[in-house]
C-alpha positions as CSV (number, residue, x, y, z in Angstrom):
1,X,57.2,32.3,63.8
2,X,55.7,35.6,63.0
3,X,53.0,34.1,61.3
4,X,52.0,31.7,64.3
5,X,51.8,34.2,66.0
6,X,49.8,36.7,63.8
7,X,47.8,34.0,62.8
8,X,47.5,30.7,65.3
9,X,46.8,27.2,64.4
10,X,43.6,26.5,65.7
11,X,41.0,23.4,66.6
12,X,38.6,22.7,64.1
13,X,36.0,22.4,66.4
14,X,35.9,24.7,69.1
15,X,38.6,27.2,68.0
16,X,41.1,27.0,70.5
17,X,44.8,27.9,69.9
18,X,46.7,24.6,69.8
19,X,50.5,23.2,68.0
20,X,50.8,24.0,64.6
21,X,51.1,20.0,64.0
22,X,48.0,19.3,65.7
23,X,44.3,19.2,63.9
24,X,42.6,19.5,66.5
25,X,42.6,20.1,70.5
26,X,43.2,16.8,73.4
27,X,39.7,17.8,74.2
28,X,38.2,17.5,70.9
29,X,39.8,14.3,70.3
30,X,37.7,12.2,71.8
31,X,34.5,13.4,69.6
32,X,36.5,12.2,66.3
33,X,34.1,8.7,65.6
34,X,36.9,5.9,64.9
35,X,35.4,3.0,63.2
36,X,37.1,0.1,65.0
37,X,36.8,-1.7,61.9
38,X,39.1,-4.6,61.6
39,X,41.1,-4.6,58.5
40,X,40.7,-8.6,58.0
41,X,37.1,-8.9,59.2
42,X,34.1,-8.3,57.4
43,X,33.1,-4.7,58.5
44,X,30.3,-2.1,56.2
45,X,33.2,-1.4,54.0
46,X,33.7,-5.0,52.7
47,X,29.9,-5.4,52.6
48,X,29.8,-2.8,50.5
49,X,32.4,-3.4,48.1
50,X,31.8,-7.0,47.2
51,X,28.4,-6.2,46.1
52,X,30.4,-4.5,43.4
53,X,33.9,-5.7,42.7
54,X,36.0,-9.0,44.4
55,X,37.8,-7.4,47.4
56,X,40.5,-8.7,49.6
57,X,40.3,-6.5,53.0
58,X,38.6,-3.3,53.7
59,X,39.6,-0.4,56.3
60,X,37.9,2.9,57.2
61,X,39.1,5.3,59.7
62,X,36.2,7.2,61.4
63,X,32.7,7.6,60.5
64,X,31.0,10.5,57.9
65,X,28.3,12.1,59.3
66,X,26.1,14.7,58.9
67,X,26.9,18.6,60.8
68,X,29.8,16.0,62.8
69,X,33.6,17.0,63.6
70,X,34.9,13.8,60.9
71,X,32.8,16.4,57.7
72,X,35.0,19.3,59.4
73,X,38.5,17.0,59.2
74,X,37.4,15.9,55.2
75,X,36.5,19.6,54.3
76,X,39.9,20.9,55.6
77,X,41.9,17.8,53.8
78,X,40.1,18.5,50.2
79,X,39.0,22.3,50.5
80,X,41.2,24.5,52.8
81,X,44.7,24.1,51.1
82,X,46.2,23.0,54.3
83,X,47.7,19.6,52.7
84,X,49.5,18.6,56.1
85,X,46.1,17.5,56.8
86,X,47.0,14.2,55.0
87,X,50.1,13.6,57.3
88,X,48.2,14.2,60.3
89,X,45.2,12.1,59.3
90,X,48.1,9.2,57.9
91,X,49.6,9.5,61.3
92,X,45.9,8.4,63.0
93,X,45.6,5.6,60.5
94,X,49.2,4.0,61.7
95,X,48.1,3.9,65.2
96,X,45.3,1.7,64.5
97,X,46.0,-0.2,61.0
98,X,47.9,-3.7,61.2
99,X,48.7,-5.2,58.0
100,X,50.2,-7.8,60.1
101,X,52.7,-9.8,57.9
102,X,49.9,-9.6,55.1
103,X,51.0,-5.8,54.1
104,X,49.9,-5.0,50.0
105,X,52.9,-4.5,47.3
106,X,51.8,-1.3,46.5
107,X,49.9,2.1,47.8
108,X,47.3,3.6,44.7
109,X,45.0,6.9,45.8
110,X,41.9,8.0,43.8
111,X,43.4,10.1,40.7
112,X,42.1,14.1,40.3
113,X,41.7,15.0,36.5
114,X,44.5,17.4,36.1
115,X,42.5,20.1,35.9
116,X,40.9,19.4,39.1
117,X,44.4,19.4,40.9
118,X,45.6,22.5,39.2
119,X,42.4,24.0,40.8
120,X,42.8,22.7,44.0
121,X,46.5,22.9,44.3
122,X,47.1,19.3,45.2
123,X,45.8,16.2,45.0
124,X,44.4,15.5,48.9
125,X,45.1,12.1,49.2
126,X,48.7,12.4,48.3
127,X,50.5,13.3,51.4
128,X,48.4,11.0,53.2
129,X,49.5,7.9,50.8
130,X,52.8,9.1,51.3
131,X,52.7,9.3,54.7
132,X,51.3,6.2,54.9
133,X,54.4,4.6,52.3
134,X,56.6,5.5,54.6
135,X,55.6,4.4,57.8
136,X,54.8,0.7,56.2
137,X,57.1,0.3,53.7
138,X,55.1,-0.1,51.4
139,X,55.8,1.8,47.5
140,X,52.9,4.1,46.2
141,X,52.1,5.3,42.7
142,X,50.4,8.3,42.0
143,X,50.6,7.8,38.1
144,X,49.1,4.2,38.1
145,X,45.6,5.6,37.7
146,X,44.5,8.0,35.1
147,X,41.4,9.9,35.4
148,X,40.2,10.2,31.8
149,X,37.2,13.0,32.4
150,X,36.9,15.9,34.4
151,X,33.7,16.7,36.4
152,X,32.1,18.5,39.0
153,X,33.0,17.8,43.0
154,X,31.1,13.9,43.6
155,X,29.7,15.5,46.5
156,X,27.6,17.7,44.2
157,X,26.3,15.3,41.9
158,X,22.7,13.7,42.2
159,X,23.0,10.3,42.2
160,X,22.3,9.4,39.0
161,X,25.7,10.7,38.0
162,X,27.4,9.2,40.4
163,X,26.5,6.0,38.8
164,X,27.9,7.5,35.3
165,X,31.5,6.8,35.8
166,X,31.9,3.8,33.1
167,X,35.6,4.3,31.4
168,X,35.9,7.4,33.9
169,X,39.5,5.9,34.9
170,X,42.0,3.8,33.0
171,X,45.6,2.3,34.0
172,X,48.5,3.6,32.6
173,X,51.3,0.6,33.5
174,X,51.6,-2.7,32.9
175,X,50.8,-4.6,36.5
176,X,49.7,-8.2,36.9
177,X,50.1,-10.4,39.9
178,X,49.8,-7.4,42.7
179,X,48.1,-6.9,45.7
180,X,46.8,-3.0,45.2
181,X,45.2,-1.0,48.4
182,X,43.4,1.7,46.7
183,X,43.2,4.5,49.0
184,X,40.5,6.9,49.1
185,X,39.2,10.0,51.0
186,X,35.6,9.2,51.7
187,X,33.5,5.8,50.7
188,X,29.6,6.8,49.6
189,X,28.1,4.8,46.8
190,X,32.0,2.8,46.3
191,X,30.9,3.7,42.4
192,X,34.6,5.6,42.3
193,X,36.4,2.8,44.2
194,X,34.3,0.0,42.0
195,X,35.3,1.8,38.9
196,X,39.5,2.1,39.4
197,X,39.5,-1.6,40.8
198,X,37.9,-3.4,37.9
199,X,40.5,-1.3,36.0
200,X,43.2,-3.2,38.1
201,X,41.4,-6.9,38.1
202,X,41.2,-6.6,34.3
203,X,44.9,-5.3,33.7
204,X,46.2,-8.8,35.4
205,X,46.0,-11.3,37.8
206,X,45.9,-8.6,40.6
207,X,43.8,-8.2,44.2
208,X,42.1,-5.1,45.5
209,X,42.2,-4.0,49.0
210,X,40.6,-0.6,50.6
211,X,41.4,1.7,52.6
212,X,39.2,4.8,53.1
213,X,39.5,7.5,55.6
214,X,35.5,7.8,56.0
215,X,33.0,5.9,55.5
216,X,29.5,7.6,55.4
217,X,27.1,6.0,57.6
């Protein structure tokens, strides 16, 4: 209590003091770009990723853009070491993501290389999977994926590099015959995405879904 009040929860966009639960103020809402994408339907996502893998449905949240209020809500997920971020940004997803009676078996985020996560504190995308797990019933697994190198932020790298991610992840469990939704936090080049779900396809006779909360237009 003393801390709220020492030190408010405020808007990410224009500063005001709102609910400690809350990302950002009523009035801001309306300036977060939601995608509208239908999970089913083709949509940029799903034109995307079949030019690199076989995928079964595709889902972004809101739209990445440049100097925009969605590159303020990413940066605070990954970079400000406010992890709630991820149940708020879940909690937005369930309000507009149907799986209908065609839900996936089983809920698998974008690994950090430990020593990524032990820099950052936490792995972004977990509370959000969670989050997500919960609401749909739906199991998650945060050790399905291994990443086998560590490297600089993606959004640093030319991209050249981003194209160097052959053998970058491995699986660690035996899996055949699942529906998988990898989950990630933005979708760029899909090189990270492409890489963990030919990892899957090739452990078994699995299918790859995606879910991403941004996709950069």
């Amino acid at each position: 209590m003393i801390l709220d009040l020492l030190f408010p929860n405020r808007c990410l966009h224009c500063n005001r003091i709102i609910e400690s639960d809350l990302l950002i103020c009523d009035l801001c809402f309306g300036q977060v770009h939601f995608t509208h994408y239908n999970y089913f339907e083709n949509n940029p996502v799903k034109e995307k990723c079949k030019l690199l893998f076989p995928v079964e449905n595709t889902y972004a949240l809101i739209q990445f853009e440049e100097d925009s209020l969605s590159r303020k809500i990413i940066h605070e997920l990954k970079y400000r070491n406010r992890e709630i971020t991820g149940k708020i940004i879940a909690e937005w997803t369930t309000e507009r993501l149907d799986f209908k009676d065609q839900k996936p078996d089983l809920l698998v985020s974008v690994p950090l290389h430990p020593k990524k996560q032990r820099e950052r504190g936490y792995n972004q995308l977990h509370l959000y999977t969670e989050t997500l797990s919960k609401y749909y019933e739906i199991p998650f697994n945060h050790q399905l994926i291994k990443r086998n190198y560590y490297s600089k932020a993606q959004a640093l790298k030319n991209k050249k590099h981003r194209l160097e991610t052959i053998n970058t992840f491995s699986v660690t469990q035996s899996i055949t015959g699942k529906h998988i939704l990898l989950i990630d936090d933005v979708f760029t080049t899909g090189t990270t995405i492409s890489s963990i779900a030919w990892e899957i396809l090739n452990a078994g006779d699995n299918t790859v879904s995606v879910l991403v909360i941004a996709m950069d237009v």
